[in-house]
C-alpha positions in Angstrom: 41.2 101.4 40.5 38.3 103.9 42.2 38.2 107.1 40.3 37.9 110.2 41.7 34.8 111.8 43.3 33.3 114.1 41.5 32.1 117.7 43.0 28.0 117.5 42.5 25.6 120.6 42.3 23.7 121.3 45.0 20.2 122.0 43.0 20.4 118.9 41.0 17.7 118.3 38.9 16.6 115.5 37.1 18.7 114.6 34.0 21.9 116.3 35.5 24.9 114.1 36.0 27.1 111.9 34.3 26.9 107.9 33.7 28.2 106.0 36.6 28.6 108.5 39.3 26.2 109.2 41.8 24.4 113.1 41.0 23.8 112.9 45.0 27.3 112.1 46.7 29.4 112.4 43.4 30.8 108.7 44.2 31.6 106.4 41.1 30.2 103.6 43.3 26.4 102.6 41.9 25.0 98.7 41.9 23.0 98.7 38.9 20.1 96.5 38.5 18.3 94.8 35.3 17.7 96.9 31.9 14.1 98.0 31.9 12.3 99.2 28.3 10.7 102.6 29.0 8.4 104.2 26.3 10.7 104.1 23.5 14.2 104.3 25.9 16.1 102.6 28.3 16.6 102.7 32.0 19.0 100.9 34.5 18.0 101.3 37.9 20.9 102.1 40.7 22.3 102.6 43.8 24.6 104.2 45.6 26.8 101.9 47.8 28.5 105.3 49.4 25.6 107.1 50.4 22.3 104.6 49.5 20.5 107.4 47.4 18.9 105.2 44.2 17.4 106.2 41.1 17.5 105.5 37.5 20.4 106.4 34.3 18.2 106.4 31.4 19.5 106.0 27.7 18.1 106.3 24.1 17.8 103.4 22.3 18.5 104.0 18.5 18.4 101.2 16.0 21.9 100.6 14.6 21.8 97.8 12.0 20.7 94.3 11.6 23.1 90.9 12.5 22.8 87.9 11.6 23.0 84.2 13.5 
């Protein structure tokens, strides 16, 4: 199921948007590439299969707990 576009700002700036959808076209249609460490955060790089616009989503990392094998 597609979900809806959404209606995106026309002064975007970085760190606007929302996870999954485009902050260009509004689309929930991103490829995501590989997981890439950045300074002390995460970023996953993307693009946009409506409109080709790319960029990155980038996420804290926070340590949560150990697990064990």
């Amino acid at each position: 199921m597609k979900r809806k576009k959404r209606i995106v700002k026309n002064n975007f700036k970085d760190g606007d948007g929302q996870a999954g959808y485009c902050p260009v076209c509004g689309d929930y249609n991103l490829e995501y590439g590989d997981p890439t460490p950045y300074n002390d955060d995460l970023y996953y790089p993307w693009t946009c299969k409506t409109c080709g616009s790319n960029g990155r989503e980038m996420y804290y990392m926070e340590f949560i707990g150990h697990h064990t094998c």
